[in-house]
Backbone as JSON Lines, residues from 0, in Angstrom:
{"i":0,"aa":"X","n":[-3.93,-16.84,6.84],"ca":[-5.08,-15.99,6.59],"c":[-5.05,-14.75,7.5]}
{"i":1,"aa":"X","n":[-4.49,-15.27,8.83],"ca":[-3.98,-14.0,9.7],"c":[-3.42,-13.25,9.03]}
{"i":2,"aa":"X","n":[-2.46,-13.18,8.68],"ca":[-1.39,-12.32,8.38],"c":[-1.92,-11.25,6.99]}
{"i":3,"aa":"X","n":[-2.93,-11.74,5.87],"ca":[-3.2,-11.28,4.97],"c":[-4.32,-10.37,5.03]}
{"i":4,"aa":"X","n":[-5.07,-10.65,5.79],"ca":[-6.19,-10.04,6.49],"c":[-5.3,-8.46,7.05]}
{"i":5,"aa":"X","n":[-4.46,-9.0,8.34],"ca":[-3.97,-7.91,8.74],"c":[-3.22,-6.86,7.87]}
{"i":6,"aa":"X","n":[-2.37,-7.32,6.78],"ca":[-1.75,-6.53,5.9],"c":[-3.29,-5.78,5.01]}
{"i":7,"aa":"X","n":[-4.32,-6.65,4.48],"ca":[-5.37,-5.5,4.35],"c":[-5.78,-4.69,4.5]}
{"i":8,"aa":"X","n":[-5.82,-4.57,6.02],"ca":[-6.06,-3.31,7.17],"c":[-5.36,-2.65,7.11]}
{"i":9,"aa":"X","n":[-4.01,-2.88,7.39],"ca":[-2.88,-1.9,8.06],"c":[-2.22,-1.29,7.01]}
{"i":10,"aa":"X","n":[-2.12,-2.14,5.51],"ca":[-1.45,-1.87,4.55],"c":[0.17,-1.89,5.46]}
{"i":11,"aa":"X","n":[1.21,-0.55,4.59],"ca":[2.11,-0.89,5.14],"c":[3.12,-1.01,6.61]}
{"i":12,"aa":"X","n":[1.47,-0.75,7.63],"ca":[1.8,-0.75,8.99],"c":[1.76,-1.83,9.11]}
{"i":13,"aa":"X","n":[1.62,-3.17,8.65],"ca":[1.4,-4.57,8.98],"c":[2.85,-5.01,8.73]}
{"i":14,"aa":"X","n":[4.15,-4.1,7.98],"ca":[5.85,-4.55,8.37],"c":[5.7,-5.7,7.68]}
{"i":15,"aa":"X","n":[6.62,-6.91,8.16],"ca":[6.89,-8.09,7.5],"c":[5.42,-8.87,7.11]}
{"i":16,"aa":"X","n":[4.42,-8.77,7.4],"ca":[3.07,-9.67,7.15],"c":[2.78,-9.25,5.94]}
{"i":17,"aa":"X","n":[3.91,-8.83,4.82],"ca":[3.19,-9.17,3.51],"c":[3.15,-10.37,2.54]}
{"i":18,"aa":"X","n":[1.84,-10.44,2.19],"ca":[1.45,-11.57,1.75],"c":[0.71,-12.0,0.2]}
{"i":19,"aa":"X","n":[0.67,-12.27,-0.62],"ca":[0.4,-12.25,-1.88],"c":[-1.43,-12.18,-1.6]}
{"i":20,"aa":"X","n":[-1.7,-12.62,-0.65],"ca":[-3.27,-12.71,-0.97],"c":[-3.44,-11.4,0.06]}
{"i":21,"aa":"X","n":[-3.1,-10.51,0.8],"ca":[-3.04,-9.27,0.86],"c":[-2.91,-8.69,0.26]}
{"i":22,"aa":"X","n":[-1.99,-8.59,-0.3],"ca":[-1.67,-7.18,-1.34],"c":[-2.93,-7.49,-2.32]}
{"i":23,"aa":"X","n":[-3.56,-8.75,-3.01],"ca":[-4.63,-8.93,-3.59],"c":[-5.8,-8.17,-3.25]}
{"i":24,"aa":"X","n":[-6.06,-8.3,-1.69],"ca":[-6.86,-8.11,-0.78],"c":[-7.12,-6.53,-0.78]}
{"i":25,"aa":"X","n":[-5.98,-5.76,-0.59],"ca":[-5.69,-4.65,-0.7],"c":[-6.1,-3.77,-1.99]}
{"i":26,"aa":"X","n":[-5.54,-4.26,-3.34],"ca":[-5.97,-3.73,-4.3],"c":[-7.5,-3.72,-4.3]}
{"i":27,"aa":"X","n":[-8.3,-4.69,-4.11],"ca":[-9.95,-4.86,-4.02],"c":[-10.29,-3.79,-3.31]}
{"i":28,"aa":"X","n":[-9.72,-3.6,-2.3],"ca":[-10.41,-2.28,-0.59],"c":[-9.82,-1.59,-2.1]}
{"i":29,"aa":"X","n":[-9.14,-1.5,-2.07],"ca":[-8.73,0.07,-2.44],"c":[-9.29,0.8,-3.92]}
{"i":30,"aa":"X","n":[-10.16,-0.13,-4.33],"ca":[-11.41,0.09,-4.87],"c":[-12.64,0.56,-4.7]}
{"i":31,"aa":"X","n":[-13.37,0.41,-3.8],"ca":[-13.82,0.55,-3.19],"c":[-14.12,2.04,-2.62]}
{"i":32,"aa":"X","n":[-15.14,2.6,-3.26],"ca":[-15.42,3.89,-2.99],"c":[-15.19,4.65,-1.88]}
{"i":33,"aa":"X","n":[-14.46,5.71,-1.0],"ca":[-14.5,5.91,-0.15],"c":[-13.42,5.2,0.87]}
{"i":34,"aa":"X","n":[-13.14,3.64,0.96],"ca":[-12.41,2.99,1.4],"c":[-10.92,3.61,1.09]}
{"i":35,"aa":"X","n":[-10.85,3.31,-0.08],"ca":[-9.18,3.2,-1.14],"c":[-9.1,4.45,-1.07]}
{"i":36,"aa":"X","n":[-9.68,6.11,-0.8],"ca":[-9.14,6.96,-0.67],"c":[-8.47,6.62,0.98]}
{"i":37,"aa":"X","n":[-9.3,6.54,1.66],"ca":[-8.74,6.24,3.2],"c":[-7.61,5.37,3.1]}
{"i":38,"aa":"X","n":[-7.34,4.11,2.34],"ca":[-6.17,3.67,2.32],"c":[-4.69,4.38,1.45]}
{"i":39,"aa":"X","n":[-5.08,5.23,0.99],"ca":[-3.99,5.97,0.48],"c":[-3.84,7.0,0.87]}
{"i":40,"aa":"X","n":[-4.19,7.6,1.76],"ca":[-3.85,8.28,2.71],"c":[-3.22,8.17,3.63]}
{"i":41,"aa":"X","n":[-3.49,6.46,4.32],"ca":[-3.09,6.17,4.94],"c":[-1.44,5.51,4.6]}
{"i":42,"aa":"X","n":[-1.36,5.4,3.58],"ca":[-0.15,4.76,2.7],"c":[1.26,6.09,2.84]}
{"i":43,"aa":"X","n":[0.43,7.22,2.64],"ca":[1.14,8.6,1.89],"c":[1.73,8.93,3.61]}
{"i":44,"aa":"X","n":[0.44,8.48,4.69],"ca":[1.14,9.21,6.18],"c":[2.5,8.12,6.76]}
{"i":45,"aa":"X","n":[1.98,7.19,6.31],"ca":[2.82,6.04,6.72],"c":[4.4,6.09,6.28]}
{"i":46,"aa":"X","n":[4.47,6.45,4.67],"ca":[5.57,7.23,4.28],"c":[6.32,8.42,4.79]}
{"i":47,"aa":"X","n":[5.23,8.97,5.09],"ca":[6.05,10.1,5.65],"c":[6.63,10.14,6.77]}
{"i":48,"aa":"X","n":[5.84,9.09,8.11],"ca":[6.44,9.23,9.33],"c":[7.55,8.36,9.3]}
{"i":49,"aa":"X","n":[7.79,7.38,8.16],"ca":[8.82,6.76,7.97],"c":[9.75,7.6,7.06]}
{"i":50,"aa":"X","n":[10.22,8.65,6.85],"ca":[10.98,9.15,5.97],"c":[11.92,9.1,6.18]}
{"i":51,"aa":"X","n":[12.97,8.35,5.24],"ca":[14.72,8.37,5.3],"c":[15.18,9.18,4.45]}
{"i":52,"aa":"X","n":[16.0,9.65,4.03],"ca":[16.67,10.93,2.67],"c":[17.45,9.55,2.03]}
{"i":53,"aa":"X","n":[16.13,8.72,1.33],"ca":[16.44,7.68,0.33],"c":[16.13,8.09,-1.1]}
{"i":54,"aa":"X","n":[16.27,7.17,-2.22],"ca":[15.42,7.4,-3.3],"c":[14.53,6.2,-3.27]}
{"i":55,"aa":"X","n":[14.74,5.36,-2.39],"ca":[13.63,4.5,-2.18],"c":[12.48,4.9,-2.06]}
{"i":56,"aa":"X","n":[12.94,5.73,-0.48],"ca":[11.71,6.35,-0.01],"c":[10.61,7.46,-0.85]}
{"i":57,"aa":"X","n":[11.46,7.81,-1.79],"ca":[11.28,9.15,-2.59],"c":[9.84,8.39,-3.63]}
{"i":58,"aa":"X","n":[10.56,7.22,-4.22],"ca":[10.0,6.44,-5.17],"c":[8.26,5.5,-4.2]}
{"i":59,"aa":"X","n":[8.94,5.43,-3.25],"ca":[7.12,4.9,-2.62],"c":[6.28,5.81,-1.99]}
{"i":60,"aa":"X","n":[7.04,6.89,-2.04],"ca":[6.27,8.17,-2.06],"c":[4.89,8.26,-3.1]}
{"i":61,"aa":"X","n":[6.21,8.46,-4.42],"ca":[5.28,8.94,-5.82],"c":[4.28,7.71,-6.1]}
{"i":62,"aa":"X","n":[4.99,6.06,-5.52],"ca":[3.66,5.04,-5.65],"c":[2.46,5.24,-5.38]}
{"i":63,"aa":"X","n":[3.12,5.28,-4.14],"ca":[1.43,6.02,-2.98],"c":[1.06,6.79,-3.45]}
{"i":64,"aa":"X","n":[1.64,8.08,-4.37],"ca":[0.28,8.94,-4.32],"c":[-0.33,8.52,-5.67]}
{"i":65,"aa":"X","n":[0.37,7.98,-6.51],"ca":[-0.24,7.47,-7.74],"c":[-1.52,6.66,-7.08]}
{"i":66,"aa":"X","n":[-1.19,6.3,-5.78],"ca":[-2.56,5.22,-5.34],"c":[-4.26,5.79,-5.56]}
{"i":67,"aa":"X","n":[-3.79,7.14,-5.5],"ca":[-5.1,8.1,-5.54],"c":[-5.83,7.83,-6.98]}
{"i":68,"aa":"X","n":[-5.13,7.3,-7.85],"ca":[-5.68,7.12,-9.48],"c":[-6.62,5.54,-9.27]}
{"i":69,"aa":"X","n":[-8.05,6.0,-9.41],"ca":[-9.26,4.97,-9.15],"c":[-8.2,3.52,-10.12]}
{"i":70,"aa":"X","n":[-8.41,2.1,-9.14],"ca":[-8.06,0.71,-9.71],"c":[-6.4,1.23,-10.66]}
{"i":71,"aa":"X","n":[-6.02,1.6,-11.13],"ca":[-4.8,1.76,-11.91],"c":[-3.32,2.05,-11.08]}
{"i":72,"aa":"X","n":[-4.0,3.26,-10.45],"ca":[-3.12,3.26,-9.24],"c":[-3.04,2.15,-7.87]}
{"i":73,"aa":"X","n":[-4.13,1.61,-8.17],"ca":[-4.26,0.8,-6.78],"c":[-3.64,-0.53,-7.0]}
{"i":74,"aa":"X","n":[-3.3,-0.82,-8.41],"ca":[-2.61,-2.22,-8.8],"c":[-1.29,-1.87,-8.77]}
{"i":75,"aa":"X","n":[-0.64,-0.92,-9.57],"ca":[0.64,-0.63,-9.17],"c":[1.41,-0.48,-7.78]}
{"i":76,"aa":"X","n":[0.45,0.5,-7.41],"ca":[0.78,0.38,-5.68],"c":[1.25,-1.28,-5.13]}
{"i":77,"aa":"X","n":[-0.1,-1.64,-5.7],"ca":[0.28,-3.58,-5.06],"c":[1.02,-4.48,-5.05]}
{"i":78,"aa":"X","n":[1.57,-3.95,-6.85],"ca":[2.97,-5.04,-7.31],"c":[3.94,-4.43,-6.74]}
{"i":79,"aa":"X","n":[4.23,-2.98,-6.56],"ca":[5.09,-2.61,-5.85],"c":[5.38,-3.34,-4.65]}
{"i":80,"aa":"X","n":[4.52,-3.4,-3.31],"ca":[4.47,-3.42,-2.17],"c":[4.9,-4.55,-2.17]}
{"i":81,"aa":"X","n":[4.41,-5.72,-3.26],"ca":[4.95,-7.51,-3.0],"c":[6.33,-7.83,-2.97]}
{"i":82,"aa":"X","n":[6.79,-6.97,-4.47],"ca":[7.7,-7.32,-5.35],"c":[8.95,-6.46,-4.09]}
{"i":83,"aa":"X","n":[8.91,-5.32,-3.59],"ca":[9.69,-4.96,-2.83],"c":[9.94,-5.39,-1.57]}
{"i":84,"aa":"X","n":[9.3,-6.09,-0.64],"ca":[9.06,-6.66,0.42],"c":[9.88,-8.24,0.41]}
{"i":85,"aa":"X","n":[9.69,-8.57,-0.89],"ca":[10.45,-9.84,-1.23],"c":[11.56,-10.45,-1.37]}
């Protein structure tokens, strides 16, 4: 419950603590009026201070900012984050 909690918060500053009932957790915040812009912001800086000259990186770029699209973006973002982490 630790670990899912924290990946809520931190999104992808929480590193290896991803967790299926986080990323759950996550899509809900990021609903959330006001919240889910703050978390995709926080998604988009997180990308950037991590930037490699990948197409990985390129591609969770365009996730994240798709995150900005109210619930639609915020589910994609999520399967992303599981399914890649895995």
């Amino acid at each position: 419950m630790d670990k899912s909690l924290n990946h809520m918060i931190k999104g992808s500053y929480a590193g290896d603590e991803t967790t299926l009932l986080g990323t759950l957790g996550e899509i809900l915040v990021g609903c959330v009026l006001g919240v889910g812009q703050v978390a995709d912001i926080r998604e988009v800086v997180y990308d950037i201070q991590n930037w490699e000259l990948k197409w990985s990186n390129a591609g969770d770029l365009v996730l994240d900012a798709i995150g900005f699209i109210p619930l639609i973006g915020d589910v994609i973002k999520g399967v992303k984050k599981y399914h890649l982490k895995k």
